[in-house]
C-alpha positions in Angstrom: 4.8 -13.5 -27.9 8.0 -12.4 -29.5 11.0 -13.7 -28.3 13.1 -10.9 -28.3 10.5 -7.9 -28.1 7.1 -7.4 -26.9 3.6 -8.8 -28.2 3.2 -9.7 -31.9 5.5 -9.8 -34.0 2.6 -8.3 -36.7 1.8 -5.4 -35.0 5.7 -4.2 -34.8 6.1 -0.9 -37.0 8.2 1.0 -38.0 9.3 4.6 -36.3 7.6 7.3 -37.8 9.6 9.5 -40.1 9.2 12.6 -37.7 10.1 10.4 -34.2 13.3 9.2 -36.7 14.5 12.9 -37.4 13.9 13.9 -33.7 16.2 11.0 -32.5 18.8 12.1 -34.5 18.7 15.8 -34.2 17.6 16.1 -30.2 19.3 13.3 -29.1 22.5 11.6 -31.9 20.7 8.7 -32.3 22.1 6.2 -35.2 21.4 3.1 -36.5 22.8 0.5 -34.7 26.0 -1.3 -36.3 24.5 -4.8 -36.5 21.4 -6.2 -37.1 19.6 -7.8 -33.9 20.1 -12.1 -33.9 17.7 -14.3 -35.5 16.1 -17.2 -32.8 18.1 -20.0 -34.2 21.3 -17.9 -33.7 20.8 -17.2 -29.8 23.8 -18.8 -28.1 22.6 -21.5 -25.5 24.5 -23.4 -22.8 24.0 -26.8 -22.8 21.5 -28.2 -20.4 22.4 -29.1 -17.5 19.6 -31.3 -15.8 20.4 -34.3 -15.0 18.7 -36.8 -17.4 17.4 -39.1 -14.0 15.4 -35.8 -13.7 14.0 -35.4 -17.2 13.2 -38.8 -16.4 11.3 -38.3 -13.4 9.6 -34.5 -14.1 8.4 -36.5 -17.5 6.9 -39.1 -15.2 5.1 -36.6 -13.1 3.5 -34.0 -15.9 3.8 -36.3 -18.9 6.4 -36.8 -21.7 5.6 -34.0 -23.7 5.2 -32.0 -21.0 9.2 -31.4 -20.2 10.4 -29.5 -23.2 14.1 -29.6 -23.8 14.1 -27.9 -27.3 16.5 -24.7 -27.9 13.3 -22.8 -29.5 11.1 -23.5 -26.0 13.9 -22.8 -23.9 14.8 -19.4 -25.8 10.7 -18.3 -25.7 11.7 -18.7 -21.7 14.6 -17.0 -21.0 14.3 -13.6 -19.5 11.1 -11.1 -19.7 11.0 -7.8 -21.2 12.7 -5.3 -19.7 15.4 -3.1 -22.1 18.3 -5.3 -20.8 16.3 -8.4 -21.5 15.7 -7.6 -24.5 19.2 -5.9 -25.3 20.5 -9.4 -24.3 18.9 -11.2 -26.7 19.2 -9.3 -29.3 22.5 -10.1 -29.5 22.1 -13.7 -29.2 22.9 -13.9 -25.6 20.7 -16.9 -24.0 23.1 -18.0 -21.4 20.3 -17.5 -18.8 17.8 -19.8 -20.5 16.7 -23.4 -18.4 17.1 -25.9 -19.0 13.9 -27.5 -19.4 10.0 -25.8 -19.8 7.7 -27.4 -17.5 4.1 -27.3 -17.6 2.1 -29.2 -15.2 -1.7 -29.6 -15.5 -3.0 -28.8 -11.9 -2.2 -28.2 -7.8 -1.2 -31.7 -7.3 1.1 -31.7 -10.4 2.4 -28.1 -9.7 3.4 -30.0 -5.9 5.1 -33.0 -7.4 7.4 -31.1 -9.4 8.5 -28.6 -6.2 9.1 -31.7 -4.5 11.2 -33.2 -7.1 12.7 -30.3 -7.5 14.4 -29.5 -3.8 15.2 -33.3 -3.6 17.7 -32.9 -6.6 18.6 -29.1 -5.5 16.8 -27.6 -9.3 16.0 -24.5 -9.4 12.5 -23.4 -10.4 11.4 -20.6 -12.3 7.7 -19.8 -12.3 6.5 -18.9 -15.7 3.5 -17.0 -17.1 3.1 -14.8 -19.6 6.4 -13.6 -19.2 6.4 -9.9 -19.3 8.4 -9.1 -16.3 10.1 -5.9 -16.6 12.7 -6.0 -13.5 14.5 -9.5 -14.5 12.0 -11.8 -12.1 12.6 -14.3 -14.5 16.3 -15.5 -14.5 17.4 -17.8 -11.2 20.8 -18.1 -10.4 22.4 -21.3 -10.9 25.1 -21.3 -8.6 24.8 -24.7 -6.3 21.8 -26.1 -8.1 21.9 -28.9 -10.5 19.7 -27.2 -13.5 16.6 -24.8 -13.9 13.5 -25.4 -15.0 11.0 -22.8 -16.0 7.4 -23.9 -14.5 5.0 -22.7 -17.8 1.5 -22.5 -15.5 -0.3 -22.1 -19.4 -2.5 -25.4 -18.7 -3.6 -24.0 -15.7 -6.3 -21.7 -17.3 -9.8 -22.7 -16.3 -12.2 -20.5 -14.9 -13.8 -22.8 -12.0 -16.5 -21.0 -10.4 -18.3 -18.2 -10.2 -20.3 -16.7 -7.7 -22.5 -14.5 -8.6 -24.0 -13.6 -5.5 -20.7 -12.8 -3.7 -19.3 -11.5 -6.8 -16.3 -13.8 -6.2 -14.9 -15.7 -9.3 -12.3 -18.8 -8.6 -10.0 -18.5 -11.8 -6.5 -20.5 -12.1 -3.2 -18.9 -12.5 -2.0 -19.3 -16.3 -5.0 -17.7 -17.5 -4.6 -14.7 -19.6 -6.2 -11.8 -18.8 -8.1 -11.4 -22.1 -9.3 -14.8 -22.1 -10.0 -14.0 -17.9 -12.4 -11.3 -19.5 -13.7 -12.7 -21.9 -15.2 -16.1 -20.0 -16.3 -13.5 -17.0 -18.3 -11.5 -19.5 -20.1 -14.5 -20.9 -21.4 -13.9 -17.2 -21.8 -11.0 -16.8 -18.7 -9.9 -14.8 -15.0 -8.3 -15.4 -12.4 -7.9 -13.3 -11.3 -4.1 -14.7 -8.2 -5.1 -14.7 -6.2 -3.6 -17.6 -2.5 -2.9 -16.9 -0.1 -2.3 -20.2 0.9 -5.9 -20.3 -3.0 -6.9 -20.4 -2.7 -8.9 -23.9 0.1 -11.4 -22.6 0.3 -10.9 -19.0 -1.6 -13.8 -16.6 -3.5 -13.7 -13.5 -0.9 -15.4 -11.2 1.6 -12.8 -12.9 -1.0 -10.0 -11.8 -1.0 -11.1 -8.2 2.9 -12.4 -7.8 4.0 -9.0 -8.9 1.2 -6.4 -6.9 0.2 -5.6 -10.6 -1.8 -2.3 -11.0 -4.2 -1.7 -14.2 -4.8 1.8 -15.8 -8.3 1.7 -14.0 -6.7 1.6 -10.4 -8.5 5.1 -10.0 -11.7 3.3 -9.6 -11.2 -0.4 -9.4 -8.1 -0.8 -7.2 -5.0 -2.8 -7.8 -5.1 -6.3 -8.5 -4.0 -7.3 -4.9 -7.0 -5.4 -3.4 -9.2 -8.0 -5.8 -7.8 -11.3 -4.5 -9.9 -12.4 -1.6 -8.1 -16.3 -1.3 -5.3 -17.9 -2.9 -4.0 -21.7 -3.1 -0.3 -21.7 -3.6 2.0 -24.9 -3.9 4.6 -24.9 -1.5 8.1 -26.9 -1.2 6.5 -28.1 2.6 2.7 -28.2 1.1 -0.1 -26.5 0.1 -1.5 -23.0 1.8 -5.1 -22.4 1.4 -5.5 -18.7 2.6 -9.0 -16.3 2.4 -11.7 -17.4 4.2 -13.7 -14.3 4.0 -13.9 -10.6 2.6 -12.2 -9.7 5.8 -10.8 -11.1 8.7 -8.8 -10.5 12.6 -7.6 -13.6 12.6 -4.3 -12.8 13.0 -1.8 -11.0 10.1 -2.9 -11.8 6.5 -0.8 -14.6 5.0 -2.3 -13.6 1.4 -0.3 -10.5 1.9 2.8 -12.3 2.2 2.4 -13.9 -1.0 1.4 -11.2 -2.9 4.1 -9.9 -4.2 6.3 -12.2 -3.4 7.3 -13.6 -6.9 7.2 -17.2 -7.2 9.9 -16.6 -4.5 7.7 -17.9 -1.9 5.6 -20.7 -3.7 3.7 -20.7 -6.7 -0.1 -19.4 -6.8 -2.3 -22.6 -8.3 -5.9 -20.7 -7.5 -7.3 -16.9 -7.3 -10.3 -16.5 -5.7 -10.9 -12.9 -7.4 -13.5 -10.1 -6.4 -15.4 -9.6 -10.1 -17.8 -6.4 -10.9 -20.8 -6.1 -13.3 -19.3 -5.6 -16.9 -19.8 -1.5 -17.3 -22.9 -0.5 -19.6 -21.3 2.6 -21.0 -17.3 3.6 -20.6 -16.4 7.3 -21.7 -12.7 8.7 -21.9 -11.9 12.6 -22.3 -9.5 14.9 -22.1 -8.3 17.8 -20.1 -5.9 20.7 -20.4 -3.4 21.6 -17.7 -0.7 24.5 -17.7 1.4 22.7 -15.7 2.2 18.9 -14.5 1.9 21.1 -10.6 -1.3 22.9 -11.8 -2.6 19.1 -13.2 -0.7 17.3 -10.1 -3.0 19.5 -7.8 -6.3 18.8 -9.5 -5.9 15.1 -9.6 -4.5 15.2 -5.6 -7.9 16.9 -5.2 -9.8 14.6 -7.1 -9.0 11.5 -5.3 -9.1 13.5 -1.9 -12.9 14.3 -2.6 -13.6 11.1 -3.2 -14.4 12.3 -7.2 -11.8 10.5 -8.8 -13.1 8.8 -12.1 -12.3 5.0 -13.3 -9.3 6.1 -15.3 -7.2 9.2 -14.5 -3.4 10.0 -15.7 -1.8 13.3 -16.2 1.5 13.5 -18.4 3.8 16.5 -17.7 4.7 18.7 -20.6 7.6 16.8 -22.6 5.3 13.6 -22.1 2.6 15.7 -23.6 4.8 17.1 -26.2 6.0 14.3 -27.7 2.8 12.6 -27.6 4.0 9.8 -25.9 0.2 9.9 -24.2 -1.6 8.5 -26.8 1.3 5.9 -28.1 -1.1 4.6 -31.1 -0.6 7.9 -32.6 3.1 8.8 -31.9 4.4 11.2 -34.9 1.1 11.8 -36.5 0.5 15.3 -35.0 2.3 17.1 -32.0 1.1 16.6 -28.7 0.5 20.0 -28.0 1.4 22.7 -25.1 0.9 22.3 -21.5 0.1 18.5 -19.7 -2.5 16.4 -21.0 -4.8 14.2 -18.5 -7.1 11.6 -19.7 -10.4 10.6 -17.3 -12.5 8.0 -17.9 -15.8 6.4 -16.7 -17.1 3.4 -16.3 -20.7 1.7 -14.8 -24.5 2.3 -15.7 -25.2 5.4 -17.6 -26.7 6.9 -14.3 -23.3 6.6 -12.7 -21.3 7.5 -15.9 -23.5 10.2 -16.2 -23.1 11.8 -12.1 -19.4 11.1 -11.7 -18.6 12.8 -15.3 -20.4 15.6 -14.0 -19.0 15.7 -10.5 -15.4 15.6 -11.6 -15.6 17.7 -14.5 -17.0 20.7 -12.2 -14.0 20.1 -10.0 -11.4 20.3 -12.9 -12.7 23.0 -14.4 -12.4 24.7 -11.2 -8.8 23.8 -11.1 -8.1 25.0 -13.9 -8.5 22.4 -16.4 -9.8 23.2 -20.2 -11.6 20.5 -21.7 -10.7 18.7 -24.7 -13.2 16.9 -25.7 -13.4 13.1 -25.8 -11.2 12.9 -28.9 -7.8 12.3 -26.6 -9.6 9.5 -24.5 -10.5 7.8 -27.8 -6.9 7.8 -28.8 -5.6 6.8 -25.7 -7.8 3.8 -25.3 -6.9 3.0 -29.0 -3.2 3.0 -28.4 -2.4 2.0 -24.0 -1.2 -1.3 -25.2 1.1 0.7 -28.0 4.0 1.6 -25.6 6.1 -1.3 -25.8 5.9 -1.7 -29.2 7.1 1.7 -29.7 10.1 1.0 -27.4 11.1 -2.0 -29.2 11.1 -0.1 -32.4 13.2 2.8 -30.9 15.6 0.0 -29.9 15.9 -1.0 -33.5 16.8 2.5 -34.4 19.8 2.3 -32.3 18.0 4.0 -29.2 18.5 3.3 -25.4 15.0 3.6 -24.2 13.1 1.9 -20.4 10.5 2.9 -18.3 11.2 2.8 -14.1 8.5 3.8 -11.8 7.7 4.9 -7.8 5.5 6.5 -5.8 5.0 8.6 -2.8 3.0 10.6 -1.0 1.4 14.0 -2.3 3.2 16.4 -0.2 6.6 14.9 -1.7 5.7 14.5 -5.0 7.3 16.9 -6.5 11.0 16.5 -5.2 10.5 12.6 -6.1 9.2 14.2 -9.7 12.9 16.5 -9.8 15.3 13.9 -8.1 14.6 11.0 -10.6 14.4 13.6 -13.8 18.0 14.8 -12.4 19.0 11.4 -11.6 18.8 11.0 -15.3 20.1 13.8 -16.8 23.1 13.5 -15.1 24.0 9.9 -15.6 22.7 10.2 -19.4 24.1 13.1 -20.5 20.9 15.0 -22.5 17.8 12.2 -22.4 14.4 12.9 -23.1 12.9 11.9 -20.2 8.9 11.7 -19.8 6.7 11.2 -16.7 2.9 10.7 -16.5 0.7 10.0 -12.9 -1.3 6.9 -14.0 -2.4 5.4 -10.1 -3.6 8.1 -7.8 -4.6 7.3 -3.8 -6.3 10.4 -1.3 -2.2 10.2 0.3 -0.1 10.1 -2.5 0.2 9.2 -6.6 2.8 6.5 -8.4 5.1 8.7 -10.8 6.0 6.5 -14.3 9.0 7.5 -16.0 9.8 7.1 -19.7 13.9 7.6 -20.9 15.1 7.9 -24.6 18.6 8.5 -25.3 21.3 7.5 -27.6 23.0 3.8 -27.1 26.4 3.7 -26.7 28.8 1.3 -27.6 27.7 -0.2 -24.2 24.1 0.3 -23.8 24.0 -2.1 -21.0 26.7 -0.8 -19.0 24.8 2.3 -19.9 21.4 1.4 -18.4 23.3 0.1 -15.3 24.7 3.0 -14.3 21.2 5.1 -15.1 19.3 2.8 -13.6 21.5 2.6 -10.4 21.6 6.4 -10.5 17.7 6.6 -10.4 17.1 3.7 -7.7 19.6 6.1 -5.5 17.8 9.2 -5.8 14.4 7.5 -5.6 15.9 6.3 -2.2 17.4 9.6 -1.2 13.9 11.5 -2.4 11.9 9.0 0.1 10.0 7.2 -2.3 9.1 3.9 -2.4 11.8 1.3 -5.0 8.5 0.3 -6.9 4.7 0.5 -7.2 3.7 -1.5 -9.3 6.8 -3.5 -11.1 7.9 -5.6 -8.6 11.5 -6.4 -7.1 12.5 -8.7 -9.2 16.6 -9.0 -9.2 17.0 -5.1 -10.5 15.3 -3.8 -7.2 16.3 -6.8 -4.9 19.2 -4.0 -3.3 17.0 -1.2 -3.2 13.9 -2.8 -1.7 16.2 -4.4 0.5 17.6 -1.2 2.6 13.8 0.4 2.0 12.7 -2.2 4.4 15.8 -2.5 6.4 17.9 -5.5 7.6 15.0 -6.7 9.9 12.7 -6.8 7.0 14.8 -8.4 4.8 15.6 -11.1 7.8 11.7 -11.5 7.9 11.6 -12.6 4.6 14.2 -14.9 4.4 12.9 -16.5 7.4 9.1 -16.9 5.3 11.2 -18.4 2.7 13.2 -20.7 4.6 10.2 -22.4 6.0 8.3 -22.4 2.8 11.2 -23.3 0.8 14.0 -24.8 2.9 16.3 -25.7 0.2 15.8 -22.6 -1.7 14.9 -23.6 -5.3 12.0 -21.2 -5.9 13.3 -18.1 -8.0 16.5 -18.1 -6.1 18.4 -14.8 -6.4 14.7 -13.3 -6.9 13.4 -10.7 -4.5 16.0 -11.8 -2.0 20.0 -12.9 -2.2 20.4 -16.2 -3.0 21.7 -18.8 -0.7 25.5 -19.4 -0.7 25.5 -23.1 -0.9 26.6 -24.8 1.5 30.5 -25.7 1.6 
């Protein structure tokens, strides 16, 4: 993936001539006043470790398994959110490790933890390193080094069962490749979140990740039925069943917990039948409330299809639904929503018809199954798109939330505000893209000029929004994770208690706090 952007570096294109002369006449945008750094001019510290350690992590995965070099050590600094990516496009690697680590298996993964607390490292887990709320930068203070763990040779799929529809996959695995060796029997997990070409499966169930299917698959956290995860004090070995009262649900405390808590070797994963027919259409709605209302309905009847996102009317008027196709035509008026179907044609065939009487009812107008096309053409597009608005000397991040129907809409207004007022005059977008019978996640899009500090800039937007997401009652994140962006926010959400729980998981699991530190949780002062 690209060091300093997102995906391929040969997919990147160019803005649009149209998108260009918006920028500049809706929003001052100009180009930037210096051209982004190449790789071999990102500044790096020097590394740190402790060559006794090189030694020994080299004895534990294998020699040329601890890579040292400044082009491995840049490809694993930071993820991809805007100030990632801001950051090293000026050159700035001071966050990178020190060293890449890849171990080969559980018992490897469990060496190098142990190594690492005796010699006070810090530790990094590493997959396909598309975090978007900095989960990948430790803080260094009272540790001798960092080391990013790389899980990439842990990427076997090592059973299936077909008669439980339960598939045992390891954690480096990419989700493509996930697909593509479940199909050869027969299964998928439906799993297909924006990050789906680079993200990995431990990724998927370290972060709560949910995929544009959610409607009718779930998130991925409702899929894992067991887990292995290498601890600091050992190995947990957790799901047992579909279902179980045997006391609170340790899986739940490591989902989401960010390599924070240990580091996921095994997903034991609940797989479906690959569809036999998928169909995507669109709808017409005069309003993101009229829209909001038919989808609340939809999920409330039970009705909802496999895919179903609604993007209010400056989403839809830009275009920004159907990313592949930014600038080629105008979005058109009102709020565009996009279903989608998936399973035999029978069931294609009965929950098409089921939900399309219901929209149309609500007032939807159909539009045909031209916009689903182009949506499932371009929902991988996005983040190309914001890395060339960057380029064109644009400030531009997504930040998302969710909450329940009934509050919806003065979430919707605070954030939108939140924004304005901290940015001056953004464009700011929104689309529903996870919808439940109680409430809906809200996914916000922000363009607006950089400044000569478009860090500084972020900050202070970014803080704004996390406040009024607060204030509004809305939850910090739904599906991006805590990371060190939302570590203050999710923090008062769940209240000093919660936050105490927490640490006291981690200090058992992790007593010298090397795992993540500084990641969903305050880092330890060290001691003295």
């Amino acid at each position: 993936m690209l060091w300093s952007g997102w995906g391929d570096p040969a997919k990147a294109a160019d803005l649009p001539e149209p998108i260009r002369t918006l920028l500049g006449d809706l929003l001052g945008v100009r180009p930037p006043r210096s051209e982004a750094a190449t790789l071999g001019e990102v500044r790096l510290p020097p590394v740190a470790l402790p060559a006794p350690v090189v030694d020994e992590l080299r004895g534990l995965v294998g020699a040329d398994h601890v890579r040292l070099d400044d082009e491995t050590r840049v490809r694993h600094t930071r993820g991809k959110s805007t100030p990632d990516l801001l950051r090293m496009r000026a050159g700035d690697g001071s966050d990178a490790p020190d060293a890449v680590v890849l171990p080969a298996c559980h018992d490897e993964v469990l060496a190098v933890l142990a190594a690492c607390a005796a010699h006070r490292v810090a530790v990094v887990p590493f997959g396909g390193g598309t975090s978007v709320v900095g989960g990948l930068v430790a803080s260094r203070r009272g540790f001798a080094g960092v080391i990013a763990l790389d899980l990439a040779r842990l990427d076997r799929l090592v059973s299936v069962d077909a008669e439980s529809m339960v598939a045992e996959l390891e954690p480096g695995m990419r989700a493509p490749r996930a697909e593509r060796l479940l199909a050869a029997h027969g299964f998928t997990l439906g799993h297909f979140p924006q990050s789906f070409e680079y993200a990995t499966l431990g990724g998927f169930a370290a972060a709560r990740s949910s995929g544009q299917a959610s409607a009718g698959h779930g998130r991925f956290d409702d899929m894992v039925v067991g887990m292995t995860v290498a601890t600091p004090r050992g190995t947990l070995d957790l799901g047992r069943a579909p279902r179980s009262a045997a006391g609170p649900d340790l899986r739940q405390v490591m989902l989401g917990s960010e390599g924070a808590f240990g580091v996921i070797t095994s997903l034991r994963l609940r797989v479906r039948p690959v569809p036999a027919e998928r169909v995507y259409e669109g709808w017409r709605f005069a309003s993101f409330t009229e829209g909001s209302a038919a989808l609340r309905t939809l999920a409330q009847r039970d009705a909802a299809p496999t895919v179903l996102r609604l993007s209010d009317e400056t989403e839809t008027m830009i275009g920004l639904a159907r990313p592949g196709e930014i600038g080629a035509s105008p979005g058109g008026a009102g709020c565009l929503a996009i279903t989608g179907y998936e399973g035999t044609s029978a069931e294609v065939s009965a929950r098409r018809e089921r939900a399309t009487a219901l929209l149309s009812e609500l007032g939807g107008v159909p539009a045909g199954t031209e916009p689903g096309r182009a949506w499932e053409h371009g929902r991988y597009s996005a983040p190309y798109l914001r890395d060339a608005l960057l380029a064109a000397g644009a400030t531009v991040e997504t930040l998302e939330t969710a909450g329940f129907w009934s509050n919806l809409p003065r979430l919707y207004d605070a954030v939108r505000l939140s924004l304005s007022a901290s940015l001056g005059s953004p464009l700011v977008m929104c689309h529903i893209s996870h919808v439940y019978g109680t409430g809906a996640s809200l996914y916000f899009t922000v363009v607006t000029a950089q400044t000569g500090d478009p860090l500084g800039q972020w900050e202070a937007a970014k803080r704004a929004a996390n406040e009024a997401i607060a204030r509004a009652g809305g939850t910090i994140s739904h599906h991006h994770g805590v990371g060190r962006d939302h570590r203050e926010a999710h923090a008062a959400e769940i209240g000093e208690l919660g936050v105490e729980i927490l640490r006291g998981v981690k200090d058992r699991l992790d007593p010298e706090g090397v795992l993540n530190p500084g990641v969903l949780l305050a880092a330890k002062e060290p001691a003295g």
